[in-house]
C-alpha positions, 0 to 999 in steps of 0.5 A: 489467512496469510502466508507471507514470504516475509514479514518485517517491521517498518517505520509504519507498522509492519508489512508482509510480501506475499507474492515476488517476480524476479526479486520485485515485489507483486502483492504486499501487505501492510499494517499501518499504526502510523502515517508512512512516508512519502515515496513513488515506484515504476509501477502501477500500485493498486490498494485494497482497504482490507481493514480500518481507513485514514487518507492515501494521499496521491499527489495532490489528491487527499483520498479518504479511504475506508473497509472495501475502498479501492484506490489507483496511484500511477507509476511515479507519483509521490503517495503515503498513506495516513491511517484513522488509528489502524488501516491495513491494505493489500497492495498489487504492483502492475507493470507502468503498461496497465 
């Protein structure tokens, strides 16, 4: 279970922040119904597949990802992530220093 310090509806599915420092978020997680869009952060993004699978793409690579799939996108490389019907993920952001 989990207790999110927000939750909203996106252009994917929804996505609920669990854990923030300094008003940037640590720890989110994501439902996706739909593919996200393309984008990139400063950080360090490290995925965790809680639920169902689909493709994160991460820059050029097209990584198939399923229940229990770990995945690591650097600071500034373009990703999004295309779900097989349902995917959800748990992501934590790590300083670019990681």
């Amino acid at each position: 279970t989990r207790n999110p310090i927000s939750h909203r509806t996106t252009s994917f599915g929804y996505l609920e922040l669990l854990v923030e420092q300094g008003g940037k978020p640590l720890v989110e997680f994501l439902h996706f119904d739909r593919s996200g869009r393309n984008h990139h952060h400063d950080e360090w993004e490290c995925c965790r597949v809680v639920n169902g699978g689909g493709i994160i793409q991460v820059g050029l690579e097209r990584i198939q990802v399923k229940k229990d799939s770990v995945c690591r996108i650097p600071p500034n490389t373009d990703h999004w992530m295309e779900p097989d019907g349902m995917m959800e993920v748990l992501l934590t952001y790590l300083p670019k220093e990681f």
